[in-house]
Residue, then its C-alpha position, 0 to 999 in steps of 0.5 A: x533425482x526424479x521429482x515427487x509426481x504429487x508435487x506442482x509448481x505454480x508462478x505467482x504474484x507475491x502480495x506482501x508488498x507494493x512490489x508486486x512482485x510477479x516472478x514468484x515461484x512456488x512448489x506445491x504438495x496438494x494445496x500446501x507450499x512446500x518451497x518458494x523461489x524468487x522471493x525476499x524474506x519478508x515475501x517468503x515469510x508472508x506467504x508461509x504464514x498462510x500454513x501457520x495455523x497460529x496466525x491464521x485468524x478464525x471466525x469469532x463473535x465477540x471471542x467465541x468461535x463460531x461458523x463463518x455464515x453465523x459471524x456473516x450474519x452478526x457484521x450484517x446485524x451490526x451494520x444494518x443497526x449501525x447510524x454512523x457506520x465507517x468502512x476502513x482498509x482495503x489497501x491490502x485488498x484485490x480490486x474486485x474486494x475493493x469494488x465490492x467495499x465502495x458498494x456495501x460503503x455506499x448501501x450503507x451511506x458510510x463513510x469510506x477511508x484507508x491508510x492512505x488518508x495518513x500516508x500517500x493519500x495526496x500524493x496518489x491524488x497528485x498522480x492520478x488527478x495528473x498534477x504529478x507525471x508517473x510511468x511503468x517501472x519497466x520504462x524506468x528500467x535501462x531509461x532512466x538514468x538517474x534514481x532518486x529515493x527520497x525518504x525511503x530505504x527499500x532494502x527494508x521497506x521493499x526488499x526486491x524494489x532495486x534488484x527487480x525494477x530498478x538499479x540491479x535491473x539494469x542490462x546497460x553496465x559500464x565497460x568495467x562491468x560494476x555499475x550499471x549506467x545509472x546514477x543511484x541517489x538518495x535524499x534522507x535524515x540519516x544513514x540508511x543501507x541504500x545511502x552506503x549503495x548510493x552515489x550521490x547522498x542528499x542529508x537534509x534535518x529531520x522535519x526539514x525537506x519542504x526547506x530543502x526543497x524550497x531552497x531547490x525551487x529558490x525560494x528559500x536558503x540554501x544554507x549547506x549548498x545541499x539543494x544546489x548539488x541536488x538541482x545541478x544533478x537532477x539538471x545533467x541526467x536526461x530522465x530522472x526517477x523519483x521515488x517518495x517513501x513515508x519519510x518524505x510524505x509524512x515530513x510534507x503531511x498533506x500540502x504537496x504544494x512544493x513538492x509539485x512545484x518542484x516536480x514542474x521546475x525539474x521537469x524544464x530541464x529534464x523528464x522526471x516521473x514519480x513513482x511512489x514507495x507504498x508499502x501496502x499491496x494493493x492501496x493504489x488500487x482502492x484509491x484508483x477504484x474510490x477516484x473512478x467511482x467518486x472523484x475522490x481518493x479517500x476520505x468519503x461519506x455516503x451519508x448523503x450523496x457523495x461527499x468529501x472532507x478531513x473530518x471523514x478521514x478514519x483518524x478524525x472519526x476516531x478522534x471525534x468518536x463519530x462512528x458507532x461501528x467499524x468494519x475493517x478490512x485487510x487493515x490492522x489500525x489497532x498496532x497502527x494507531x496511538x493508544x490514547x487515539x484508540x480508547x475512543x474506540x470503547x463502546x464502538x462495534x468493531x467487525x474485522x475481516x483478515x487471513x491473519x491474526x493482528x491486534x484488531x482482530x483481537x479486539x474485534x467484536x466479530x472476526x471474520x477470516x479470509x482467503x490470502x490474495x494471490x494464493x487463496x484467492x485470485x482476482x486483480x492488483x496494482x503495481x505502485x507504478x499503476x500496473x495492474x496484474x491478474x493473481x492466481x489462485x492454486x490453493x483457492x477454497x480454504x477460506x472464503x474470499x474478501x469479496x464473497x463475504x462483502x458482497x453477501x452482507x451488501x445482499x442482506x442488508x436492507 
């Protein structure tokens, strides 16, 4: 069958995940996909969103359509009146937007944050202040020989996370050729889809793994010899891969005492790495560029100086009802936050931009669309592991990039 002469092939890093995945391959008919190979479902259907025009966010200024460059002048009109200003998202963003963010958060003496000030906010400052050890994922793959998902289940979270980087990617299979020589672990509340794949499951009570790791560290009961079998196992592999997810970070909040504690005992005896399980695209990147700027991860204000504290995290400038304006990027805290939270809201100028229609662009007093990474823009990311990788761009020009449009309301503003 001869190939249709107007169609194109382009290998691309997929953005709907801190997979990142970069095997991506897309066929193009002009600057539309027509087929994508390699990817999951959850990849494939992101990148396929982008051709919807019913999830394609447009330009409105309080819910009437207008060009880009009058909603541009609004957000600007907005910011530059605004006393208390708050700059939320970016996770989601390239690094070079995330750049453009922290400067336009700076000229405004705002306070910056994303959702890592929620999530895995300390334990990225755990792995890039260097109290936690990390490595690439591909000296993980055929090194380590122990696997540890600790409240994550990446078949559903990151669809590609154990064929790509980890358990199924493994070239060293046993003689009888079903299992690569690795052991598959798992710590959680309860039965997931890895739990049926895994060796060695670990069950600890909801809201109970600073316990089970305290009696790991002997410091507590180990009332279920549960965290025995875990340390003996941890103990007999030569390198131990950790991988944290939400459950296990929302579990411990922000005191990762513990967990670091545990990571150096562990580490005596043999080498362990922790690699996190973000869900988001690109959050280690922003927090990496927030750190090399400020010192600091998250939670900052500009309002003098540089300084940090809890109480400028986006939810407690929301509780507080702090901010007279918030521009959102690539964030989408409206279906992310409790409804008795988001009241506080009201009267709050609210500017978004995303390439998507979410629920805060559809409250949002001025929506500003923008290009989809890795497809409509390009530009740079960072792998959970730390990796960066350079995106592509074979449809660029449909929307404006993230970065065109921050760094034209830095330009305007006085």
């Amino acid at each position: 069958m001869e190939r249709d002469p107007e169609l194109s092939s382009q290998s691309l890093v997929c953005t709907g995940c801190g997979c990142l995945c970069d095997d991506i391959e897309a066929e193009f008919e002009g600057s539309c996909v027509v087929s994508i190979g390699n990817a999951c479902a959850k990849g494939a259907t992101y990148l396929r969103s982008a051709y919807d025009p019913g999830r394609r966010a447009r330009s409105l200024v309080r819910g009437r359509e207008v060009p880009i460059d009058e909603a541009v002048e609004e957000a600007t009109r907005l910011l530059s009146k605004a006393s208390r200003p708050v700059v939320f998202g970016l996770d989601d963003s390239t690094i070079e937007a995330q750049v453009a963010g922290i400067e336009l958060a700076r000229k405004l003496g705002a306070v910056i944050d994303d959702a890592s000030s929620f999530s895995f906010g300390s334990l990225i400052e755990g792995i890039v202040g260097g109290e936690l050890p990390t490595c690439p994922l591909a000296e993980v793959r055929d090194n380590a020989d122990l696997l540890v998902y600790w409240g994550s289940d990446p078949p559903h979270t990151h669809p590609r996370h154990i064929s790509k980087f980890t358990y199924y990617a493994y070239t060293d299979w046993d003689p009888a050729g079903w299992y690569p020589r690795v052991t598959l672990s798992c710590v959680d509340v309860r039965e997931t889809e890895l739990c049926s794949m895994a060796r060695k499951n670990f069950k600890v009570r909801p809201g109970s793994d600073r316990d089970f790791i305290r009696a790991v560290i002997g410091e507590a009961q180990d009332e279920t010899g549960q965290a025995a079998a875990f340390l003996e196992t941890v103990k007999q592999s030569k390198f131990c891969a950790l991988f944290p997810g939400a459950g296990l970070v929302c579990s411990l909040g922000d005191d990762l005492a513990c967990f670091k504690q545990m990571v150096h005992v562990l580490g005596q005896s043999t080498r362990v790495t922790v690699v996190p399980m973000i869900a988001e695209s690109n959050m280690l990147g922003f927090n990496r560029s927030l750190h090399e700027q400020c010192g600091h991860v998250n939670q900052v204000s500009f309002a003098s100086g540089v300084s940090r504290s809890t109480e400028y995290s986006f939810l407690a400038q929301v509780r507080n009802r702090t901010s007279d304006c918030v521009l959102v990027v690539g964030a989408d805290p409206f279906s992310a936050l409790p409804q008795s939270l988001l009241k506080n809201l009201q009267g709050t100028a609210v500017i978004c931009l995303d390439p998507f229609v979410t629920a805060t662009t559809m409250v949002a007093e001025v929506v500003i669309p923008t290009a989809v990474p890795g497809l409509e823009q390009g530009g740079s990311v960072m792998r959970v592991d730390g990796e960066r990788l350079a995106l592509a761009n074979p449809a660029e020009g449909r929307y404006p990039t993230d970065v065109t449009i921050l760094e034209r309301i830095t330009k305007r503003i006085a």
